[in-house]
C-alpha positions in Angstrom: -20.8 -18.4 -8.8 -21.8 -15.1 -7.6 -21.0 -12.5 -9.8 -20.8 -8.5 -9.1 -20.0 -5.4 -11.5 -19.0 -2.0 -10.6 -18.1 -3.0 -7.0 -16.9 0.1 -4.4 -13.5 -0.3 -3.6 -14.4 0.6 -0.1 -16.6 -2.3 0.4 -13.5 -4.6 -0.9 -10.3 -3.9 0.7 -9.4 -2.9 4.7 -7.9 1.0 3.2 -11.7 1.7 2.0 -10.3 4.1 -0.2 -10.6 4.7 -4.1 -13.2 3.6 -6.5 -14.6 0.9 -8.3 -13.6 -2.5 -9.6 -15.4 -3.3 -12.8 -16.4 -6.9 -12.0 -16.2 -9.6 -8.9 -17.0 -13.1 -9.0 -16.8 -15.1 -6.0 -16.5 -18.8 -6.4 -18.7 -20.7 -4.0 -16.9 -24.1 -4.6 -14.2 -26.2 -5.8 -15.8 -28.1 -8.5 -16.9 -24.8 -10.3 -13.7 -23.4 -10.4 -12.6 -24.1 -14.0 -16.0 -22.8 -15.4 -16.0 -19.7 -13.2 -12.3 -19.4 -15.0 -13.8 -19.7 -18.6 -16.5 -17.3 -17.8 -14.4 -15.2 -16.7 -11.5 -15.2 -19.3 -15.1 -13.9 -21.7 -15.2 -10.8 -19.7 -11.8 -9.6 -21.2 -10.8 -8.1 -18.4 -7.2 -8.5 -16.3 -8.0 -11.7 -13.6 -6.5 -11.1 -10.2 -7.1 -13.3 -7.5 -8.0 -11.8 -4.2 -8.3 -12.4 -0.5 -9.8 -9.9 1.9 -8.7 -6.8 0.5 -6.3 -6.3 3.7 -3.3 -6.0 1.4 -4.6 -4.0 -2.1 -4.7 -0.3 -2.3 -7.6 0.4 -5.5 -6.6 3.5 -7.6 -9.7 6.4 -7.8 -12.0 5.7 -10.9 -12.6 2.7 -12.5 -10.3 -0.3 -12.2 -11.1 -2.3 -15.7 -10.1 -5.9 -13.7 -12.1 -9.1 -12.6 -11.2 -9.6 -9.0 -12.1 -13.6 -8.3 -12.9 -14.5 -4.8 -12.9 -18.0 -3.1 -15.6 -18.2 -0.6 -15.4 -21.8 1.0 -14.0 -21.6 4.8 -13.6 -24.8 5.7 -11.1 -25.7 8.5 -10.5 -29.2 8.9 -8.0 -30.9 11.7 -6.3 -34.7 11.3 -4.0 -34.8 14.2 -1.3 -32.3 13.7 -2.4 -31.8 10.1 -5.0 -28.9 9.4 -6.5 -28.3 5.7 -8.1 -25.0 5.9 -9.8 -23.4 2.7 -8.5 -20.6 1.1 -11.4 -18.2 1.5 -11.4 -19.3 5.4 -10.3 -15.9 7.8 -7.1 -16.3 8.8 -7.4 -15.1 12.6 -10.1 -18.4 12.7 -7.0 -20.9 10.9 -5.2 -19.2 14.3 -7.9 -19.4 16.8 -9.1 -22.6 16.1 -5.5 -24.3 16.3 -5.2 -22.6 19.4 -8.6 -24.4 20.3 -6.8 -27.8 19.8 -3.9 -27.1 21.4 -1.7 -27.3 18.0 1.0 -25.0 18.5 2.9 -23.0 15.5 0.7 -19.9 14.5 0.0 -18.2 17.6 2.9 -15.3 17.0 0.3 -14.6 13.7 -2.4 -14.0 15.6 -4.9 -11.2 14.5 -3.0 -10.6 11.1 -6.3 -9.7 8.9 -6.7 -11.3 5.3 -8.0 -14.8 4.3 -6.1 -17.6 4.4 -5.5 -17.7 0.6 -3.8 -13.7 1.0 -1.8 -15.3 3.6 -0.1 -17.9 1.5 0.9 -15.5 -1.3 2.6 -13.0 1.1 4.3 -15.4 3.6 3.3 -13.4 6.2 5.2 -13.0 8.9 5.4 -11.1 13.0 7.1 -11.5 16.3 9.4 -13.7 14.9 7.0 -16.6 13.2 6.7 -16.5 9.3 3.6 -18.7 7.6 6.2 -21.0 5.8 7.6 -22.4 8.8 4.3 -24.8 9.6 3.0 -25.1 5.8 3.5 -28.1 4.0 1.6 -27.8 0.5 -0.5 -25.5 -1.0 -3.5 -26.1 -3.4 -4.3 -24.0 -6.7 -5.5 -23.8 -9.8 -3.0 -22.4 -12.4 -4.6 -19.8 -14.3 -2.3 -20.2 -17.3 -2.5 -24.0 -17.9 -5.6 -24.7 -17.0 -4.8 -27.2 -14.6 -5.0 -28.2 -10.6 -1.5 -28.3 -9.0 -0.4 -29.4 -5.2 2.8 -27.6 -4.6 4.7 -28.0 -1.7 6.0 -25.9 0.7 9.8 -26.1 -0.6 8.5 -25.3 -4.2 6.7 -22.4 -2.8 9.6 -20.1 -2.8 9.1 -18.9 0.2 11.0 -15.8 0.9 10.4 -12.7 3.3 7.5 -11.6 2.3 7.7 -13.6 -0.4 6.7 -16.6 -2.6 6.5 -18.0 -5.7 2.7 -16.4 -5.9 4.2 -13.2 -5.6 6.4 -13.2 -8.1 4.3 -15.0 -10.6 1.3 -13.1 -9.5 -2.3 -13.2 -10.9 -1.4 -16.9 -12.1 -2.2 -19.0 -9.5 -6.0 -19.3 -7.4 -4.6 -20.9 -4.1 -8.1 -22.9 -2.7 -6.3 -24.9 0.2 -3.6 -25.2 2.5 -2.3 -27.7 4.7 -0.5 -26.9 7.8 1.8 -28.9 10.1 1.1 -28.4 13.6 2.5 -29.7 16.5 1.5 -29.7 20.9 4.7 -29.9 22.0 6.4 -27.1 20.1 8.6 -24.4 21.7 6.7 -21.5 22.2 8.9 -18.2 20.3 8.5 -15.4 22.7 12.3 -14.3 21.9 10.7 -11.0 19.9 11.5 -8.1 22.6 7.7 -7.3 22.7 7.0 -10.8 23.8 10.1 -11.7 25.6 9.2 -8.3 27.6 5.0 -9.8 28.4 6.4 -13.1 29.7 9.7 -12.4 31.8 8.4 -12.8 34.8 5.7 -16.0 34.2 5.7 -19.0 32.2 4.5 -18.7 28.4 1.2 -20.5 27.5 0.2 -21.3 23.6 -3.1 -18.8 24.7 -1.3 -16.5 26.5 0.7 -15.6 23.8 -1.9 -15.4 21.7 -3.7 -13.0 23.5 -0.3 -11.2 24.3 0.2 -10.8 20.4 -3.5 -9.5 20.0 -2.8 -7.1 23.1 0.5 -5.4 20.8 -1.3 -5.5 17.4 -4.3 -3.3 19.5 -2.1 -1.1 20.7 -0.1 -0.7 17.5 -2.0 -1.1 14.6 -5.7 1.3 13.8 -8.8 -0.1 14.6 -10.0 -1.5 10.9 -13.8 0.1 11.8 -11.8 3.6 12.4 -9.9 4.0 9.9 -8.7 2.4 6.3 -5.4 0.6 6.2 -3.6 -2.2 4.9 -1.4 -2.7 7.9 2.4 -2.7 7.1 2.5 -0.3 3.8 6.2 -0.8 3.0 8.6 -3.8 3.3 11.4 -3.5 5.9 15.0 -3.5 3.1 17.0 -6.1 3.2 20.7 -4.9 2.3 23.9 -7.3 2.4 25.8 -7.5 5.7 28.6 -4.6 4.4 25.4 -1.9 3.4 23.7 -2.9 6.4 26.1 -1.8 9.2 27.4 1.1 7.0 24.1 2.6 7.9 24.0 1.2 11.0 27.1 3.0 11.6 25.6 6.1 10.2 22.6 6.0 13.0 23.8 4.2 16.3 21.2 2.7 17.7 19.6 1.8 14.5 18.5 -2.5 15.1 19.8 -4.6 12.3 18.5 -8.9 12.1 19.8 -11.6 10.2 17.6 -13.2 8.0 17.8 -17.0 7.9 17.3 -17.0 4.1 20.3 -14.5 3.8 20.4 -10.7 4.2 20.0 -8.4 7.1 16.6 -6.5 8.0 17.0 -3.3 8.5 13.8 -1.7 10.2 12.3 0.8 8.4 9.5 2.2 10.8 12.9 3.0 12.7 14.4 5.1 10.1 10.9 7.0 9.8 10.6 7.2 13.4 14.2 9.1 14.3 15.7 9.6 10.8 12.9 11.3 9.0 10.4 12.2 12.2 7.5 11.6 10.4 5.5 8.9 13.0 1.9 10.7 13.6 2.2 13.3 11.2 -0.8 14.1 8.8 -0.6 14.5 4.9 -4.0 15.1 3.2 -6.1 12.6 5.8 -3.7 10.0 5.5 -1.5 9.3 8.6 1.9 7.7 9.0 0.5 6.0 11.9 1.2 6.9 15.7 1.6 4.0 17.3 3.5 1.9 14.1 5.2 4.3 11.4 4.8 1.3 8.7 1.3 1.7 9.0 -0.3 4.1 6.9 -4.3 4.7 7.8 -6.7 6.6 5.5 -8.8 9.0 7.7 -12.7 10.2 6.2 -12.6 11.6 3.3 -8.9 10.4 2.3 -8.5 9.0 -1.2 -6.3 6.2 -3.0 -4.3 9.4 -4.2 -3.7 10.8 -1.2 -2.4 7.4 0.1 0.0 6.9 -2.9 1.5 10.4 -2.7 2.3 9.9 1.1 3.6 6.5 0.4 6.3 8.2 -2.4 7.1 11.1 -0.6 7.9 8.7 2.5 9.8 6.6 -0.3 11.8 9.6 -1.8 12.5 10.7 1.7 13.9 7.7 2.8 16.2 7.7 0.0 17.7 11.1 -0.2 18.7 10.2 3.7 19.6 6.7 3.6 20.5 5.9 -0.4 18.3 2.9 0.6 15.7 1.8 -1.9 12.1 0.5 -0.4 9.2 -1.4 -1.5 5.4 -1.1 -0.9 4.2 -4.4 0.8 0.5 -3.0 -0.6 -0.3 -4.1 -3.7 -1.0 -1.0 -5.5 -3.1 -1.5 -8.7 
């Protein structure tokens, strides 16, 4: 146990903005988990469990929380089966089963966060989601005091979803375990990818690289600027809503969701609704090359960050009359 007070936000999360976090305990193993818990619990402060930081936006000041940490990276591979800590990088999880030829997370290459962040958000891009090769999860239930194996169907997966998220701060995830497979379809049916490989024959590393390629050219360079990638969720409406503002905007994409709903894309409706991709408010930028993205700038605070995320959230409303929701955590 490894244990921290008065930490600088910037030094915890990818949007380096805001100010402190009162105390951070990294646990260095399984074993000490339920004492690092106790101790913890003494400090009488709110627990939240945290990853990389890639997906939390700090408030200025003092943030009276414990953030816990779980430091042990192991990546193990059985076969098609690899375990894979929860403090372990997620882009290595990728890498590594691209190593061995297992097929099933290239499309979520170069998504930034640990492993354990992962789980909790479902992540998801160019057309893969995290549940789709999961097949249990690991964690320590903050409430009960007690180890649980939960698998991937009593997850709750969701877009963008799970049952982490909506029990949140409860659960320390420690491990997965993923179900990979060499002779999987490769999914290059997302236009981006379906564009790289028309003319030549998809490989499980060449579409690794191609996803890297995008998020490059999309997405700000983590040691320019702060940001927590996507900052809103894309809505999901029911079919009738969905094409009645489809309607309203031709042109406007809409996607079926397998677990019910229709996507409509947002960094569209920011793009040519509200006209807002690039612009500037305060050092924080709706970002040029991915309007979902907002990036701090030097000198930017968690402030500046949260006012440009509601203005882009009353905005969108007063065109559209469609609610959104920050994908950030904001604390």
């Amino acid at each position: 146990m490894y244990v921290r007070t008065q930490v600088s936000a910037r030094e915890l999360t990818t949007f380096r903005v805001g100010g402190s976090v009162a105390n951070v305990i990294t646990i260095e193993s399984r074993e000490e988990v339920s004492d690092v818990v106790r101790f913890a619990e003494s400090l009488q402060a709110p627990i939240i469990p945290v990853g990389g930081g890639s997906n939390i936006l700090v408030p200025d000041g003092l943030l009276a929380v414990t953030f816990l940490r779980y430091a042990p990276r192991d990546i193990t591979v059985d076969g098609p089966i690899v375990r894979v800590s929860a403090g372990a990088r997620w882009d290595d999880l990728v890498l590594i089963s691209t190593q061995h030829g297992l097929r099933g997370l290239e499309n979520l290459s170069g998504i930034p966060g640990t492993v354990g962040g992962a789980v909790a958000q479902n992540i998801g891009a160019y057309g893969a989601v995290l549940a789709d090769t999961l097949l249990s999860v690991t964690a320590f239930d903050l409430h009960e005091k007690e180890w649980r194996v939960i698998s991937s169907k009593a997850c709750s997966f969701g877009y963008r979803s799970s049952m982490f998220s909506a029990e949140r701060d409860r659960y320390l995830v420690t491990q997965a375990e993923f179900a990979l497979s060499r002779d999987m379809p490769l999914r290059i049916d997302y236009r981006d990818l379906a564009d790289a490989f028309r003319d030549c024959e998809p490989t499980q590393v060449g579409v690794r690289d191609t996803v890297l390629r995008i998020r490059a050219d999309k997405f700000p360079s983590l040691t320019e600027f702060g940001t927590a990638g996507s900052y809103f969720m894309n809505p999901v409406l029911d079919a009738r809503s969905a094409y009645a503002v489809a309607e309203r905007y031709p042109g406007m994409p809409t996607f079926h969701l397998p677990e019910g709903g229709v996507k409509v894309p947002l960094a569209w409706l920011i793009d040519h609704v509200l006209g807002m991709r690039g612009q500037i408010h305060r050092g924080v930028e709706v970002w040029r090359g991915q309007s979902l993205v907002l990036a701090a700038h030097e000198n930017a605070t968690s402030s500046d960050v949260r006012r440009l995320a509601s203005h882009i959230a009353r905005r969108v409303f007063e065109e559209t009359n469609i609610h959104i929701t920050p994908e950030v955590r904001e604390l």
